[in-house]
ZADO-303616 format. One record per residue: x, y, z of N, C-alpha, C, O, CB in turn. Coordinates in steps of 0.05 Angstrom, whole numbers, padded with zeros to 5 digits, always signed. Glycine has a CB too. Layout:
N
XYZXYZXYZXYZXYZ ...
This chain:
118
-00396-00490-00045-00407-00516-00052-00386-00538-00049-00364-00530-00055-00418-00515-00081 -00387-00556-00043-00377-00575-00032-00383-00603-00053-00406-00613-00052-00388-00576-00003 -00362-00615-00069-00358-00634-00073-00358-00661-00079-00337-00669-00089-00356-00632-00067 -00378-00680-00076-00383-00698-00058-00369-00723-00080-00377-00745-00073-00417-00699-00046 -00354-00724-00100-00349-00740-00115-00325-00724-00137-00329-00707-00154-00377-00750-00125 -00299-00738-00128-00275-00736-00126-00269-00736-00158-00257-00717-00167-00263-00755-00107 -00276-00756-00175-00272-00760-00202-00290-00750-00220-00309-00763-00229-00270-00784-00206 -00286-00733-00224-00296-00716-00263-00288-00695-00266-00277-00683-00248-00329-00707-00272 -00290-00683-00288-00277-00661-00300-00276-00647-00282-00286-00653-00261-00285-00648-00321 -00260-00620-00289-00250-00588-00281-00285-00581-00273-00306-00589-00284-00231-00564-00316 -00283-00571-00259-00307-00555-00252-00299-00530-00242-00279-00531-00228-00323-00569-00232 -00309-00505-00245-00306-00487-00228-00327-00475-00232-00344-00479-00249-00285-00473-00229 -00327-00453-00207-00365-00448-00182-00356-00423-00182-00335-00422-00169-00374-00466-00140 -00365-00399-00192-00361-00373-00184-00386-00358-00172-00409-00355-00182-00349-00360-00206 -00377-00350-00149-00397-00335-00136-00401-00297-00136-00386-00282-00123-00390-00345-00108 -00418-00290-00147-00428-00265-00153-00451-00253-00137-00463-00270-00124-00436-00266-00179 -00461-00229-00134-00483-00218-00120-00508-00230-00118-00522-00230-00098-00487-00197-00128 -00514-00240-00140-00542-00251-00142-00546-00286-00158-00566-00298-00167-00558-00225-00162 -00513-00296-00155-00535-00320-00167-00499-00334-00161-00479-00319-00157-00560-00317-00211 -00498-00371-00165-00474-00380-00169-00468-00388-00202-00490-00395-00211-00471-00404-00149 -00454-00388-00216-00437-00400-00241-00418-00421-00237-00397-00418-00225-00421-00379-00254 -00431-00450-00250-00414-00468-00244-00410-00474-00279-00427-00473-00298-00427-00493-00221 -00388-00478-00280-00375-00479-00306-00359-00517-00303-00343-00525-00286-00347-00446-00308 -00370-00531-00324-00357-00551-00318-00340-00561-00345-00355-00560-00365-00376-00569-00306 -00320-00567-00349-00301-00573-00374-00311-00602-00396-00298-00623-00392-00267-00580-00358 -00325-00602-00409-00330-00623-00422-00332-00613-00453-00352-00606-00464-00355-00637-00410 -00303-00615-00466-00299-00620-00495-00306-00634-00513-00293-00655-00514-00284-00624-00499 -00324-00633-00530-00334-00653-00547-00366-00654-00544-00378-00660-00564-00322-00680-00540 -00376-00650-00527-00398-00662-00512-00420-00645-00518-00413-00621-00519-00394-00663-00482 -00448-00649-00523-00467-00636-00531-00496-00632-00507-00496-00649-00488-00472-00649-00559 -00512-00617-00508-00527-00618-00494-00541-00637-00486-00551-00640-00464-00536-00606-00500 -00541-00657-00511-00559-00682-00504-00546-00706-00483-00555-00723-00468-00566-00696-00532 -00517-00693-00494-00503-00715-00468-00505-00708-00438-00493-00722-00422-00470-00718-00471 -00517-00690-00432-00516-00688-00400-00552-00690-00397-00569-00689-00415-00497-00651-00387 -00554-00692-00373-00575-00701-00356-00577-00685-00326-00573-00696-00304-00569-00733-00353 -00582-00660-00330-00575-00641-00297-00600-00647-00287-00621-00646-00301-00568-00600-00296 -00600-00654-00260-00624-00649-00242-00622-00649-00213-00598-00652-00205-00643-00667-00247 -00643-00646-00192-00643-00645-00172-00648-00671-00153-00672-00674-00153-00655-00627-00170 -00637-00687-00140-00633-00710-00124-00654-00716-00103-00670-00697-00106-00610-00707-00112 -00662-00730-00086-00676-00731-00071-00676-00714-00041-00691-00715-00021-00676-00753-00072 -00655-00701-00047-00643-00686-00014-00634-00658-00032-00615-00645-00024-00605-00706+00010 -00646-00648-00054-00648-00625-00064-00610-00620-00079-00602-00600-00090-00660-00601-00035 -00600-00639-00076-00572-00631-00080-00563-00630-00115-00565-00650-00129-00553-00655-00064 -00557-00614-00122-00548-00612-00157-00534-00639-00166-00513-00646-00155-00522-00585-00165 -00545-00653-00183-00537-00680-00197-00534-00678-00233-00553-00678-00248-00564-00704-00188 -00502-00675-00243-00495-00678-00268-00481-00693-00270-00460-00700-00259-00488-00662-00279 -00504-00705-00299-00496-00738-00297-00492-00730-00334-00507-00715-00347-00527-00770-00282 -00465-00745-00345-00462-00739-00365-00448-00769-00386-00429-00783-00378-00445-00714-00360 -00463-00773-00409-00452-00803-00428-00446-00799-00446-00463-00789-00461-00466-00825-00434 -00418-00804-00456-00419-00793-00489-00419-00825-00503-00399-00839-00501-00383-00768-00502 -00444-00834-00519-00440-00850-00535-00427-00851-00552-00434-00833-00568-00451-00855-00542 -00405-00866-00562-00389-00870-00582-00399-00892-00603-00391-00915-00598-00363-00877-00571 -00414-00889-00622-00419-00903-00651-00395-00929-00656-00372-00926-00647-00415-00876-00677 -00399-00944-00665-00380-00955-00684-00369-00937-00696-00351-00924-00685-00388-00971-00701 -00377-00931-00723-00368-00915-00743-00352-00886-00728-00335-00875-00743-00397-00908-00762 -00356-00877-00704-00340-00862-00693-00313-00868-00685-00296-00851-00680-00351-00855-00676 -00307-00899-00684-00289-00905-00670-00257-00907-00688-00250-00921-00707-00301-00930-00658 -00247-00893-00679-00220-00892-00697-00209-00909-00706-00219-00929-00696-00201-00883-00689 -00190-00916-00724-00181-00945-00734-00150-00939-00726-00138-00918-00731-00189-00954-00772 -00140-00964-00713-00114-00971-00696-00117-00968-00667-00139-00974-00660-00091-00954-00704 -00099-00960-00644-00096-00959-00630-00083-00941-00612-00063-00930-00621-00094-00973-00633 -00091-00934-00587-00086-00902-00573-00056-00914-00570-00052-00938-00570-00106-00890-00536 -00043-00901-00568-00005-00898-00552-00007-00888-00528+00007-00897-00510+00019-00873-00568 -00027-00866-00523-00042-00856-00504-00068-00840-00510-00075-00829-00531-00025-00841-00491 -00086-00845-00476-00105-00827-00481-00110-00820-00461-00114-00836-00443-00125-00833-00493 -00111-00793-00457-00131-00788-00435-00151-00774-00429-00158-00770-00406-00125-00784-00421 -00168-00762-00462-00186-00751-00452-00209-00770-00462-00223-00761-00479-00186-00723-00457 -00215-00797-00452-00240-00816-00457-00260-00816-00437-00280-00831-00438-00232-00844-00460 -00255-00801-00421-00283-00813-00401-00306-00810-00415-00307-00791-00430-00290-00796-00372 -00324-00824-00413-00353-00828-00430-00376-00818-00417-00395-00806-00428-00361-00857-00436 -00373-00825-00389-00395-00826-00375-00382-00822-00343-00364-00832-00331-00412-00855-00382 -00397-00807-00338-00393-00802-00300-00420-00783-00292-00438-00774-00306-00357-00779-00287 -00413-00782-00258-00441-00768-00255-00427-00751-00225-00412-00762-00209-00473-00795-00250 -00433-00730-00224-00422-00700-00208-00440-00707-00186-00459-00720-00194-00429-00665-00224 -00440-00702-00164-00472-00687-00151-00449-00669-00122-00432-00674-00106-00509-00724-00132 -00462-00651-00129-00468-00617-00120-00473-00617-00103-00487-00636-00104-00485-00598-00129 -00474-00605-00073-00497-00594-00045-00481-00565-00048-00460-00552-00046-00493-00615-00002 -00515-00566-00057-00521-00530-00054-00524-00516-00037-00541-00522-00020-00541-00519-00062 -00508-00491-00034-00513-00469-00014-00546-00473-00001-00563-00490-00008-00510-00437-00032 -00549-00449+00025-00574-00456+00026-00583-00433+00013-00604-00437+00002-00585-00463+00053 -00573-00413+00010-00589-00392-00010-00592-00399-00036-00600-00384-00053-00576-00365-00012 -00585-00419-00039-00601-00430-00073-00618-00423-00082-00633-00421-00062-00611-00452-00080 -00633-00415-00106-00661-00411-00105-00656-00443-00132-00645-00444-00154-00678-00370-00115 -00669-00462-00115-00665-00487-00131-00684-00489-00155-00677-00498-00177-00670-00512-00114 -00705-00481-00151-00726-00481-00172-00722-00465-00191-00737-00469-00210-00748-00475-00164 -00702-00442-00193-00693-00430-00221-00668-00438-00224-00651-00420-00224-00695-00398-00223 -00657-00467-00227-00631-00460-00236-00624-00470-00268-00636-00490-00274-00611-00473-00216 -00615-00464-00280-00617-00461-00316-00585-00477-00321-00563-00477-00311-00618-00417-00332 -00595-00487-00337-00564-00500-00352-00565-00499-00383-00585-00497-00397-00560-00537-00346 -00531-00500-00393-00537-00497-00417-00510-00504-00425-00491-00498-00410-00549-00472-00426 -00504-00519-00453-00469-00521-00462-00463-00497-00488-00480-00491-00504-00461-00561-00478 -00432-00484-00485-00429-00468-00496-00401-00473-00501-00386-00471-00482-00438-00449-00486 -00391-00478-00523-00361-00479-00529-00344-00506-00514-00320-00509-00509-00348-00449-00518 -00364-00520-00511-00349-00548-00494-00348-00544-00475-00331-00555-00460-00324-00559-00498 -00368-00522-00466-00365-00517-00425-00399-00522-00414-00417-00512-00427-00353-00469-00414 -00403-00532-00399-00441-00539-00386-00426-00520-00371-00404-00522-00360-00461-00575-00369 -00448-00494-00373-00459-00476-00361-00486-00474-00342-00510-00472-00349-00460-00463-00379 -00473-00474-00313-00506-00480-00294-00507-00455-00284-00487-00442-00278-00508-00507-00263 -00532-00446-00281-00533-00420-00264-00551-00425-00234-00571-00439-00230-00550-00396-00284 -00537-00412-00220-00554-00426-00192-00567-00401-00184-00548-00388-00174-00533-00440-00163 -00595-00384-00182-00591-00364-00176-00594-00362-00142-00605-00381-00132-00606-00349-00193 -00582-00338-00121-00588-00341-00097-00617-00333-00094-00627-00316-00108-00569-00328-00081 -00626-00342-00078-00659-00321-00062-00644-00295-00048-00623-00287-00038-00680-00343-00026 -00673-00286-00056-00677-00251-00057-00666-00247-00018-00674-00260+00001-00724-00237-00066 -00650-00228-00019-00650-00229+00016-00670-00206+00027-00676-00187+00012-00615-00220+00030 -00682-00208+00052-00701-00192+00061-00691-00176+00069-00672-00178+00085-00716-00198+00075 -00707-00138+00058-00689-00121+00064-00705-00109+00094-00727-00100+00098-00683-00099+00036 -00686-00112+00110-00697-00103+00136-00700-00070+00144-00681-00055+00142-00681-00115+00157 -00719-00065+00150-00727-00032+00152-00708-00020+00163-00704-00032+00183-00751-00024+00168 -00693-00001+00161-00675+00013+00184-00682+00035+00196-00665+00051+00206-00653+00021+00176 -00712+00039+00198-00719+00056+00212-00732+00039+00247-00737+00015+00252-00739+00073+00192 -00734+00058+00261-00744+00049+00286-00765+00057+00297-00768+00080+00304-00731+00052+00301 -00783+00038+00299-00805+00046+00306-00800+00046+00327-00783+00033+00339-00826+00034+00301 -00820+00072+00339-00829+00068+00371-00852+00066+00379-00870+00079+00369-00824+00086+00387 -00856+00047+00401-00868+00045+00411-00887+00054+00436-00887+00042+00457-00861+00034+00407 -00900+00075+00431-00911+00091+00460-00917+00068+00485-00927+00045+00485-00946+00109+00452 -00909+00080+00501-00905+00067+00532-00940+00075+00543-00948+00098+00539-00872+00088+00556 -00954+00058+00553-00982+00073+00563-00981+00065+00594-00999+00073+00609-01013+00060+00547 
């Protein structure tokens, strides 16, 4: 899978027998903050906002920061063995968990027919 937008978290895509695992790094962040879906050219689109409250907001000032990003948005081009219509997401321990599964491959007969000659 390929890329297409240089800035947001750690992501990593592991590929297995029957399906892809894309694991993406977002600490803090709850299910409701992400928004996964499929684009107009079928391509994986995670789009993610963490609203910050007033009352959330710390009192004084950073010295440094760097884990604030609030809001950004990923988008994905999927293998073509995607099976796009089952792919499942879910957050677990501060990680969005996507599952991509592949389509079934066709198992081709290995026997040989013959064909009588007339």
């Amino acid at each position: 899978m390929e890329k297409t937008n240089a800035t947001a978290p750690a992501i990593n895509v592991i590929e297995n027998e029957n399906s892809y695992d894309l694991e993406l790094a977002a600490p803090g962040m709850t299910k409701d903050d992400f928004h996964v879906s499929l684009d107009d050219n079928g391509d994986l689109m995670i789009n993610m906002e963490k609203k910050i409250e007033d009352n959330e907001k710390k009192h004084g000032h950073y010295l440094r920061r760097e884990f604030s990003y609030s809001k950004f948005q990923q988008t994905m081009l999927l293998p073509d063995d995607a099976e796009s219509d089952k792919i499942d997401a879910h957050v677990e321990n501060g990680v969005l968990k996507v599952n991509i599964p592949k389509k079934a491959k066709t198992v081709v007969d290995a026997k040989k027919k013959l064909i009588e000659v007339k």
